[in-house]
MOPAC internal coordinates of N, CA, C and O (Angstrom, degrees):
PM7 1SCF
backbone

  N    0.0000 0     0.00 0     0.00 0    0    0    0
  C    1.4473 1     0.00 0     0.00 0    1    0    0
  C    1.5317 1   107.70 1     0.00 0    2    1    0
  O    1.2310 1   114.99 1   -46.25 1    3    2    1
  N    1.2000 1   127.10 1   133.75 1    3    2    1
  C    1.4345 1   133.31 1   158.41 1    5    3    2
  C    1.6484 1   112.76 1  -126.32 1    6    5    3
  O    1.2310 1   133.79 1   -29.19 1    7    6    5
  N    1.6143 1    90.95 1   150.81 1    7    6    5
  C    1.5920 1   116.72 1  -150.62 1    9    7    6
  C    1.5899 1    91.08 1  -124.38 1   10    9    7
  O    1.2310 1   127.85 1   -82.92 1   11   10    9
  N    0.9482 1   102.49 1    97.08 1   11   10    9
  C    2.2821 1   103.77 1   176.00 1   13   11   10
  C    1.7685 1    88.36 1   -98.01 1   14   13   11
  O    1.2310 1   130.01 1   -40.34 1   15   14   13
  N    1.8389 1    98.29 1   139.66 1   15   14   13
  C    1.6064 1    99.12 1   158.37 1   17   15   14
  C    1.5329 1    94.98 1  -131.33 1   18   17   15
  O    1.2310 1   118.87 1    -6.00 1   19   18   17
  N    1.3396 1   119.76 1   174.00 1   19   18   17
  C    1.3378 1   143.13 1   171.74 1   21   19   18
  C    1.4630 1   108.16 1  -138.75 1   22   21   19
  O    1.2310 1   122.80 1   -49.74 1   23   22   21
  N    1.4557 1   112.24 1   130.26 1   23   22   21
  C    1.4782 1   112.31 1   159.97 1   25   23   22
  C    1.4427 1   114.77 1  -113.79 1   26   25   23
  O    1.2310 1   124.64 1   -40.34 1   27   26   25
  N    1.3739 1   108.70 1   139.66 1   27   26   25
  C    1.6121 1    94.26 1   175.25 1   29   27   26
  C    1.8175 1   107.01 1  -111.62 1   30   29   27
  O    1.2310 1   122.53 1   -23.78 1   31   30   29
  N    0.9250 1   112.75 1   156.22 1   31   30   29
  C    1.7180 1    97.91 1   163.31 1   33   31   30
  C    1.8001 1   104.76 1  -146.25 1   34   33   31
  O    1.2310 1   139.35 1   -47.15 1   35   34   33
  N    1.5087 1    80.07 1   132.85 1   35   34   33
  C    1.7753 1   114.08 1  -145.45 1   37   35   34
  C    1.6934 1    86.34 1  -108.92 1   38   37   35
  O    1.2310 1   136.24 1   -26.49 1   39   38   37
  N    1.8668 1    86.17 1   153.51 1   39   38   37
  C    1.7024 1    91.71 1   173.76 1   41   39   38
  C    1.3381 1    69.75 1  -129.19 1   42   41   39
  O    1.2310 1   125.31 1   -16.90 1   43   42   41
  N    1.9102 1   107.41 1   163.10 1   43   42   41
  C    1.5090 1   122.26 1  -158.68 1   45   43   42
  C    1.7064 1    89.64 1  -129.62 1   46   45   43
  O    1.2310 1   130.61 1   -30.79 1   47   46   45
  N    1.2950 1    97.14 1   149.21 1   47   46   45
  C    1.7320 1   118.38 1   175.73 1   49   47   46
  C    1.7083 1    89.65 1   -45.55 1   50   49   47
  O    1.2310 1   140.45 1    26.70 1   51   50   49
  N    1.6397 1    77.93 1  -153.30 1   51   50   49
  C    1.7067 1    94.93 1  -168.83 1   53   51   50
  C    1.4626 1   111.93 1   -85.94 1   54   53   51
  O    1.2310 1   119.68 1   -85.39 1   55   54   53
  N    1.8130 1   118.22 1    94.61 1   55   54   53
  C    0.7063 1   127.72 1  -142.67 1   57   55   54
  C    1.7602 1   101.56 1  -121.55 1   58   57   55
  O    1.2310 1   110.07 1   -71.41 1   59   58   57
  N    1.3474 1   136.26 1   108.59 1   59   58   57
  C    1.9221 1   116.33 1  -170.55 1   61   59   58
  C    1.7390 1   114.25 1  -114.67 1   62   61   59
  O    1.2310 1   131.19 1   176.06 1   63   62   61
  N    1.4166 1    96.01 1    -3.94 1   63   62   61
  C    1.5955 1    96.93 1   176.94 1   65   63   62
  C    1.5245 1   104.03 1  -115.15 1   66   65   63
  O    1.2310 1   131.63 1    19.91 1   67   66   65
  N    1.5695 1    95.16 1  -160.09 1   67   66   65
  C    1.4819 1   120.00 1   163.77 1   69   67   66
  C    1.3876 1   105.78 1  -102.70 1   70   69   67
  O    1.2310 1   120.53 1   153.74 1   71   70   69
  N    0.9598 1   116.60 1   -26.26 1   71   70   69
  C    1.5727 1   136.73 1  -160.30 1   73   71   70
  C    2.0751 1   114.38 1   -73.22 1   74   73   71
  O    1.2310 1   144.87 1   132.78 1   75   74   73
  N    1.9231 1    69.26 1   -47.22 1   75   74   73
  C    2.1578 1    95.72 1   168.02 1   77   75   74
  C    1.2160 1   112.89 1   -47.34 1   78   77   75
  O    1.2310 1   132.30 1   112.16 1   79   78   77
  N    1.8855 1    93.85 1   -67.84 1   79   78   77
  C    1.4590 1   113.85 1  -161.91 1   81   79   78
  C    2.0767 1   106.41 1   -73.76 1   82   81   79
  O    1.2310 1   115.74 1  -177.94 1   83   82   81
  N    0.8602 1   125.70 1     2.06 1   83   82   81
  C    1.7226 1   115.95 1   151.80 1   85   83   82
  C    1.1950 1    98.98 1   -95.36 1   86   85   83
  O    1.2310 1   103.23 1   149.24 1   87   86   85
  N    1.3582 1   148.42 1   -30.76 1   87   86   85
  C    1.4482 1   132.60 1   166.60 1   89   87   86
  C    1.2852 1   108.58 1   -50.22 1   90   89   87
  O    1.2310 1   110.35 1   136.02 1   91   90   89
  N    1.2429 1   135.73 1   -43.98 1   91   90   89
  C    1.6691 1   135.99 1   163.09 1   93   91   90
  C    1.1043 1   121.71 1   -46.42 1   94   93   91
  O    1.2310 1   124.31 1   115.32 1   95   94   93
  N    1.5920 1   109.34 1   -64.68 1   95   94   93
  C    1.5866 1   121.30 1  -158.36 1   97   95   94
  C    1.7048 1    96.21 1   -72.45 1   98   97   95
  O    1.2310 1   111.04 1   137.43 1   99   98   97
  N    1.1940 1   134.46 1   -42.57 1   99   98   97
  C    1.4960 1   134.58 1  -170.90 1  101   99   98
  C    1.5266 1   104.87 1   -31.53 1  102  101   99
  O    1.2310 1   123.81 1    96.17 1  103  102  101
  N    0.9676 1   110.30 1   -83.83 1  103  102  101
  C    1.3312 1   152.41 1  -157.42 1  105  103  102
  C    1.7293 1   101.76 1   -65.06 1  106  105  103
  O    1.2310 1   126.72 1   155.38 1  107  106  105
  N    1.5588 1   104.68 1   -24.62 1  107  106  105
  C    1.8138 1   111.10 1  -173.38 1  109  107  106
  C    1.3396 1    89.97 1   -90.26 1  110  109  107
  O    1.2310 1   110.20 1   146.99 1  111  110  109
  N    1.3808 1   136.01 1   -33.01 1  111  110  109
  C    1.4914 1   142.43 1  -151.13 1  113  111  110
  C    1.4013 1    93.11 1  -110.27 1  114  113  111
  O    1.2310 1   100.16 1   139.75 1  115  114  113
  N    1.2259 1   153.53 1   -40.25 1  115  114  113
  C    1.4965 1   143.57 1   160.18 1  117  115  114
  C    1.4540 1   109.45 1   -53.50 1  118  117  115
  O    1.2310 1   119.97 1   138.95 1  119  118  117
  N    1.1999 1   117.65 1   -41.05 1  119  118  117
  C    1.5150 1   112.00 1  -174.48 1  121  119  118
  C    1.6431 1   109.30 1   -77.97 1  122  121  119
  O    1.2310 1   113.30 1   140.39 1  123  122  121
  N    1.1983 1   130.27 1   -39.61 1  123  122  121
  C    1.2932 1   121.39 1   154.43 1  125  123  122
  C    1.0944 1   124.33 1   -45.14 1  126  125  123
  O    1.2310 1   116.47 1   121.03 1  127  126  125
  N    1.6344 1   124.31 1   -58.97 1  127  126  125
  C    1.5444 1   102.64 1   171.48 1  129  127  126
  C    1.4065 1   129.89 1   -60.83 1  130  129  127
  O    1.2310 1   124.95 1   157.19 1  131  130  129
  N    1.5275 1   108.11 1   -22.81 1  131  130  129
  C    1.4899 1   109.54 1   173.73 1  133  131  130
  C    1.2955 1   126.25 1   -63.96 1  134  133  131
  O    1.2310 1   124.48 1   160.74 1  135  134  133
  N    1.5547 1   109.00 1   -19.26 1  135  134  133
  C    1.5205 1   108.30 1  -176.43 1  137  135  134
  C    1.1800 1   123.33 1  -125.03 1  138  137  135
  O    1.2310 1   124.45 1  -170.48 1  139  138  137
  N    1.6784 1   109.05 1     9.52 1  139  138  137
  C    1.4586 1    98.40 1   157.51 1  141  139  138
  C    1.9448 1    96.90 1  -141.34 1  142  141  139
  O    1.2310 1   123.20 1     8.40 1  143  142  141
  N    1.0136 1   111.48 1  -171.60 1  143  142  141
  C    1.4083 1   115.55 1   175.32 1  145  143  142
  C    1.7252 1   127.68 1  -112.24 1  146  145  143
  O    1.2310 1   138.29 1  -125.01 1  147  146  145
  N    1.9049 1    82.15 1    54.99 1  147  146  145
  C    1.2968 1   101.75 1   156.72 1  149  147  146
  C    1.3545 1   130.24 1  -110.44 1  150  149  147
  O    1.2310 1   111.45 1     3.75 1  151  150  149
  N    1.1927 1   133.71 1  -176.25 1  151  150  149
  C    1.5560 1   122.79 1   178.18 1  153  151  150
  C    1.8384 1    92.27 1  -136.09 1  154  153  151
  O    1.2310 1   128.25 1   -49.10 1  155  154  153
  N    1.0073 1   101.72 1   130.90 1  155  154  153
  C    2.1107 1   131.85 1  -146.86 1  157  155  154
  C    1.5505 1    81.10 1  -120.42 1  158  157  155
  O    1.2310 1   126.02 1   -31.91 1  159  158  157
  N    1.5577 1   106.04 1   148.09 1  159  158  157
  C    1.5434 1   120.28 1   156.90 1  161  159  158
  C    1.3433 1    95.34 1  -170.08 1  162  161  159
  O    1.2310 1   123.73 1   -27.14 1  163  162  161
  N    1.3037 1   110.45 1   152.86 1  163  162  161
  C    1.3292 1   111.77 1   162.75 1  165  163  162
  C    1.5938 1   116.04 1   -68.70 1  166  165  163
  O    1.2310 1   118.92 1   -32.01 1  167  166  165
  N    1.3733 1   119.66 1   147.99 1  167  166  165
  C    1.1190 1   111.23 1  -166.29 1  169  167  166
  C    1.9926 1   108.77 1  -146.16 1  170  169  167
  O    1.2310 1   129.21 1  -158.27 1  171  170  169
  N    1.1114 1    99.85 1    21.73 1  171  170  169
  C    1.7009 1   108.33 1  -178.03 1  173  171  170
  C    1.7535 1   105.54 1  -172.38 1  174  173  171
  O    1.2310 1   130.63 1    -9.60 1  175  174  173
  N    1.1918 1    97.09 1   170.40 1  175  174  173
  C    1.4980 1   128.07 1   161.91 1  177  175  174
  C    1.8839 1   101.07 1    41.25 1  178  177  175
  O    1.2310 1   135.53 1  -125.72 1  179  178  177
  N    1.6549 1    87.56 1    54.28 1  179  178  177
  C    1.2916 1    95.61 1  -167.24 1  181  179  178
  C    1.8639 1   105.58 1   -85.59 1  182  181  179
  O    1.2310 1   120.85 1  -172.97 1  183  182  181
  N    1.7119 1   115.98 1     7.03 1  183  182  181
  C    1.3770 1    89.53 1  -178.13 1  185  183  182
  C    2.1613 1   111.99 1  -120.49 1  186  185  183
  O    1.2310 1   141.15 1  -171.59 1  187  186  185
  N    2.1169 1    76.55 1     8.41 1  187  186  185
  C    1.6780 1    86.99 1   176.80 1  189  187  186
  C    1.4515 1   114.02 1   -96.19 1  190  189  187
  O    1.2310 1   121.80 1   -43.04 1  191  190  189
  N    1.5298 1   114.15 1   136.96 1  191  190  189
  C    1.7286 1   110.60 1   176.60 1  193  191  190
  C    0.9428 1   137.19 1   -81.03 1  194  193  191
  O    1.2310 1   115.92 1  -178.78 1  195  194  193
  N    1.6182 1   125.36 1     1.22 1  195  194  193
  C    1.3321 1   113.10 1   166.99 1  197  195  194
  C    1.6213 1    84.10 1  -124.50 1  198  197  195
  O    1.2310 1    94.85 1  -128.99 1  199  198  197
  N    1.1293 1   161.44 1    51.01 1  199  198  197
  C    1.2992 1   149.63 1   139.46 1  201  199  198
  C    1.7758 1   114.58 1  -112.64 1  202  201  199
  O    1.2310 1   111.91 1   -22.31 1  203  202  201
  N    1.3609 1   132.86 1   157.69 1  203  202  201
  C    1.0146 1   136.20 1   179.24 1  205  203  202
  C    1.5778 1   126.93 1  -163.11 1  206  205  203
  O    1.2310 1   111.70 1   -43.16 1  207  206  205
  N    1.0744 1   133.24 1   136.84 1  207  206  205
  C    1.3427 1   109.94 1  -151.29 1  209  207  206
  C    1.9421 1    74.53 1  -124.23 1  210  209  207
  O    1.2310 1   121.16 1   -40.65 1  211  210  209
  N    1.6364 1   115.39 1   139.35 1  211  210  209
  C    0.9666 1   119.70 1   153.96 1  213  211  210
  C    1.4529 1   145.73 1  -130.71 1  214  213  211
  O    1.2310 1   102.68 1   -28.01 1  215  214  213
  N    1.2511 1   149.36 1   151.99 1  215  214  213
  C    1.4367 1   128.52 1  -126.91 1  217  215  214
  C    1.8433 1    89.87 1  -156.86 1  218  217  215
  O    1.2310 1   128.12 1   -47.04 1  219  218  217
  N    1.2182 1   101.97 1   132.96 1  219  218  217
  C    1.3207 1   137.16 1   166.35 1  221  219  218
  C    1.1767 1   139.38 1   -77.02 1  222  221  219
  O    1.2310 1   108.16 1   -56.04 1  223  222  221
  N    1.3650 1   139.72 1   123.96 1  223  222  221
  C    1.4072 1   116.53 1   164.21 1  225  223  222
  C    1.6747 1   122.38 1  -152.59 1  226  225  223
  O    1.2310 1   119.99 1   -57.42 1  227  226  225
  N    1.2184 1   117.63 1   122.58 1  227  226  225
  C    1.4887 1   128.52 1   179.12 1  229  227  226
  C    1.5220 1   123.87 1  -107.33 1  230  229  227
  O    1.2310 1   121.12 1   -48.14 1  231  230  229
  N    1.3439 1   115.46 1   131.86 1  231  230  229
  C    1.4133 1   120.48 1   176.92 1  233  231  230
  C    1.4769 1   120.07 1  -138.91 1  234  233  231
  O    1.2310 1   125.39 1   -70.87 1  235  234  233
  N    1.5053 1   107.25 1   109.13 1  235  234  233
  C    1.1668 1   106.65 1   173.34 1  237  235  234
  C    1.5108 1   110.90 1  -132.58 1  238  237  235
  O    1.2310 1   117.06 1    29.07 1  239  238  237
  N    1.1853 1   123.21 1  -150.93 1  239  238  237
  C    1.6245 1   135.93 1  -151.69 1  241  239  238
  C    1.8724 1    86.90 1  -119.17 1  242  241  239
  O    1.2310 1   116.51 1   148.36 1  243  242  241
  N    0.6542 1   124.24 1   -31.64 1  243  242  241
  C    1.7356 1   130.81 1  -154.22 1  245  243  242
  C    2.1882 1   100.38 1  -115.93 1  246  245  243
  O    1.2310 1   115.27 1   -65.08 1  247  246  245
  N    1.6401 1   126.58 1   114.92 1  247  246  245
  C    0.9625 1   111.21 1  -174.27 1  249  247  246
  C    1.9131 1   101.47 1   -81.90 1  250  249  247
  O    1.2310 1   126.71 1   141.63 1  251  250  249
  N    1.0482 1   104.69 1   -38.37 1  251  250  249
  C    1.5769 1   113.62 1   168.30 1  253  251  250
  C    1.9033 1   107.22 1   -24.72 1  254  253  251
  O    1.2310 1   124.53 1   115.11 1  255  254  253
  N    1.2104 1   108.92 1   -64.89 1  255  254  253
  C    1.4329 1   110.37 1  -166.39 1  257  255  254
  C    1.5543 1   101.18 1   -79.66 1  258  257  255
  O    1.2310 1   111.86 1   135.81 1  259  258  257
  N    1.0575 1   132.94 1   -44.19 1  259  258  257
  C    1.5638 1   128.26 1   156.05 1  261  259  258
  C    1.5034 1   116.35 1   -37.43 1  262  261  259
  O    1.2310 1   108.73 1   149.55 1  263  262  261
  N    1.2200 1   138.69 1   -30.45 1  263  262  261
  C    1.3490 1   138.92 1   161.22 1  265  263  262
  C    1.1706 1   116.61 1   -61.68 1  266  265  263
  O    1.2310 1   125.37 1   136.23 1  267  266  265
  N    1.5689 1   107.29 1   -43.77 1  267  266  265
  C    1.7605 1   112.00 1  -157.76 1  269  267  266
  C    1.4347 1   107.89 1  -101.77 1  270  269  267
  O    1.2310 1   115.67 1  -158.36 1  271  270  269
  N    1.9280 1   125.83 1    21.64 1  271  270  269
  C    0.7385 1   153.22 1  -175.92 1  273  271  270
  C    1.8798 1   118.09 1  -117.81 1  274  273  271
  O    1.2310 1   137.49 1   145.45 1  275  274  273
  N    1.1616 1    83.72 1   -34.55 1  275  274  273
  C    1.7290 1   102.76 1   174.45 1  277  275  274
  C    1.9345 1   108.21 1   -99.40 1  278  277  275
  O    1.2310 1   133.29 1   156.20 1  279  278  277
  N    1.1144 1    91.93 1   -23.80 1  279  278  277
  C    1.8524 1    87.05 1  -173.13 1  281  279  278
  C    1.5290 1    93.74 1  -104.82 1  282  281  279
  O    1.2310 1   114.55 1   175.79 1  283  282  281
  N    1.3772 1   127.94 1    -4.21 1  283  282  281
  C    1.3265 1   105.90 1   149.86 1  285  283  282
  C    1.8950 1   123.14 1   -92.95 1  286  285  283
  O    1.2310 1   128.66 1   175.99 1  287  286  285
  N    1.1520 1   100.92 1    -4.01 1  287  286  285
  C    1.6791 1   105.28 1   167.42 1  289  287  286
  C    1.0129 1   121.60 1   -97.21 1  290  289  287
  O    1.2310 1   123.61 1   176.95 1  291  290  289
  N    1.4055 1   110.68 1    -3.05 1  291  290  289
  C    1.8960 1   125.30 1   159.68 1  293  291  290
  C    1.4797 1   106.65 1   -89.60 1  294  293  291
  O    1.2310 1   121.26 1   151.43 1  295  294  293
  N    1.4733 1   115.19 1   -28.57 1  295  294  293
  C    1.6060 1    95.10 1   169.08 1  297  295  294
  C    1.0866 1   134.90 1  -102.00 1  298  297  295
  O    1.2310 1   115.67 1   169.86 1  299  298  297
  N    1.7585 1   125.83 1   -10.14 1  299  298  297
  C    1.1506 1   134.06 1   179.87 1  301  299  298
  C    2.1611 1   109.19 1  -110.50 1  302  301  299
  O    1.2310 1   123.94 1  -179.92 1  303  302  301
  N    1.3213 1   110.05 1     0.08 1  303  302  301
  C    0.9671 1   113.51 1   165.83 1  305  303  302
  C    1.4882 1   127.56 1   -58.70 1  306  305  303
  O    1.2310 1   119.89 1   133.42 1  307  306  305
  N    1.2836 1   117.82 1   -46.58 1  307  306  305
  C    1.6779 1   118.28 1   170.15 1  309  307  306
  C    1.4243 1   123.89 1   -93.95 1  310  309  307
  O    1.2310 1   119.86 1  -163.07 1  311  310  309
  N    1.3072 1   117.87 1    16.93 1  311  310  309
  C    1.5160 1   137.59 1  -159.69 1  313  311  310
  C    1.7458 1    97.67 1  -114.87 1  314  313  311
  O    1.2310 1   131.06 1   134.13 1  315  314  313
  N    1.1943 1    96.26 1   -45.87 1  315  314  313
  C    1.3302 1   115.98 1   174.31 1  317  315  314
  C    1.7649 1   118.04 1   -77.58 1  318  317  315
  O    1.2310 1   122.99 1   161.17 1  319  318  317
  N    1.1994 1   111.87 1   -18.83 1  319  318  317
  C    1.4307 1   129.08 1   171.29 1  321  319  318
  C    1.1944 1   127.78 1  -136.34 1  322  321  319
  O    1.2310 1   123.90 1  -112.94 1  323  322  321
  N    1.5929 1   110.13 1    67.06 1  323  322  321
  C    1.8867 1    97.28 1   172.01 1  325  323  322
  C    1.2758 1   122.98 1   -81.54 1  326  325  323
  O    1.2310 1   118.91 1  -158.71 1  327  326  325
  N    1.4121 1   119.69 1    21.29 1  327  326  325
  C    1.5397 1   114.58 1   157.66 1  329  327  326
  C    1.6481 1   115.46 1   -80.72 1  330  329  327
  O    1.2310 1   111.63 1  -169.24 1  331  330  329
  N    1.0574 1   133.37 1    10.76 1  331  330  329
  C    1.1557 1   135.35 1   159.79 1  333  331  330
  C    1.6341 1   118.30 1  -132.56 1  334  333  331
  O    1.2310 1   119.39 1    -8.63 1  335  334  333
  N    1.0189 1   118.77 1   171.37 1  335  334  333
  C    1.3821 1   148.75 1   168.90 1  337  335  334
  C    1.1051 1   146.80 1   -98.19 1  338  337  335
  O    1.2310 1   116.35 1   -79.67 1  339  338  337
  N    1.5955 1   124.55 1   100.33 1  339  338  337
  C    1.2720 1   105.44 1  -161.95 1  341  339  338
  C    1.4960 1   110.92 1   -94.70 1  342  341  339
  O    1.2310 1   126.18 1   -46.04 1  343  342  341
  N    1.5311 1   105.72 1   133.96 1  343  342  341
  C    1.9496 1   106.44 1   176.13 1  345  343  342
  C    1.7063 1   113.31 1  -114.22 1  346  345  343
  O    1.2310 1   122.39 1  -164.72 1  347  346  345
  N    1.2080 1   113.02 1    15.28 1  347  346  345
  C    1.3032 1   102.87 1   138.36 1  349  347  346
  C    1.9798 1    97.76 1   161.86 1  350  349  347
  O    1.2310 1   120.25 1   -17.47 1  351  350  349
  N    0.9238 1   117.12 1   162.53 1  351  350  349
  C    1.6499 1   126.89 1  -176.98 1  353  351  350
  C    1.7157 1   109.96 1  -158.70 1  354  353  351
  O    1.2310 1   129.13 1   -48.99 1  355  354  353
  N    1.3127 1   100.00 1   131.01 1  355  354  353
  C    1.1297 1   150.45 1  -162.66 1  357  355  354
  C    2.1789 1   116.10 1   -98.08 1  358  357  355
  O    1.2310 1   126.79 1   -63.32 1  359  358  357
  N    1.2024 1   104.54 1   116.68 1  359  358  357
  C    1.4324 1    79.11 1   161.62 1  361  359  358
  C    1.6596 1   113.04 1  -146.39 1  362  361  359
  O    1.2310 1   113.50 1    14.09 1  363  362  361
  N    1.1822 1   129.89 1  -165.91 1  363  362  361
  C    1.3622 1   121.30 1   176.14 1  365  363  362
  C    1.4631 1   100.99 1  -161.13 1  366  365  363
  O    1.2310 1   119.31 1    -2.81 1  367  366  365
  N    1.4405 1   118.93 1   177.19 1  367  366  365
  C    1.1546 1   143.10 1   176.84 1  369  367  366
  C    1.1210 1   125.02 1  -153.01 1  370  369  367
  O    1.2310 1   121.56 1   -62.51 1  371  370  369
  N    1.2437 1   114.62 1   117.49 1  371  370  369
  C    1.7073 1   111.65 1  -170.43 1  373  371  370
  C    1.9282 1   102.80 1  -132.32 1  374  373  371
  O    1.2310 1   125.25 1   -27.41 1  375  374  373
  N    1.3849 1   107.53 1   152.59 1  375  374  373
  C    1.6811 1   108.16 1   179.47 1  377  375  374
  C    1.5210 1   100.78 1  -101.08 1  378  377  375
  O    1.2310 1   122.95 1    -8.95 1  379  378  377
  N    0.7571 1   111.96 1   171.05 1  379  378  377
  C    2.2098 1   129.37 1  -171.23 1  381  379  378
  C    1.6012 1    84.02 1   -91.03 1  382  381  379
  O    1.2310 1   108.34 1  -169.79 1  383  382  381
  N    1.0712 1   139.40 1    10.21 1  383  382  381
  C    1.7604 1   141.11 1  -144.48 1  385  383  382
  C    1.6392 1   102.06 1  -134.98 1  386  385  383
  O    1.2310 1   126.43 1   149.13 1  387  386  385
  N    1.6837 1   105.24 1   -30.87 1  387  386  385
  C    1.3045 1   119.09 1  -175.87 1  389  387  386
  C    1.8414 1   107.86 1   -60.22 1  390  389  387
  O    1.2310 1   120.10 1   180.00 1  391  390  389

């Protein structure tokens, strides 16, 4: 079994609450899981409003398709969202063997 994650950590449009910024993140984190076959949550910088850190995760049997699953949510992730910014992303790969 292999387990790929990605974190990204995002700066958000014009963003003045907490209240805003889940009006953002909802909708940024449904559409990731909807379009690839990862499972998305926010996962940081949960008490600043225009920053957000978000986190990835894929598991399959094959590390090949775990790559080509994460390097397409590294490339169509900010293409798909220019209301935010990406300031930096992260990914890893680990085996069930590790």
């Amino acid at each position: 079994m292999w387990i790929g994650w990605m974190e990204f950590d995002v700066l958000l449009g014009d963003v003045h609450s907490l209240k805003e910024k889940r009006s953002v993140i909802r909708p940024l984190i449904a559409d990731l899981s909807r379009r690839t076959e990862a499972a998305a949550a926010e996962v940081g910088h949960h008490d600043l409003h225009r920053r957000a850190r978000i986190g990835l995760s894929v598991v399959a049997s094959d590390a090949a398709h775990v790559r080509d699953v994460l390097d397409r949510v590294d490339h169509q992730f900010a293409e798909a969202h220019p209301e935010i910014t990406i300031l930096s992303a992260r990914q890893g790969l680990h085996s069930s063997e590790d």
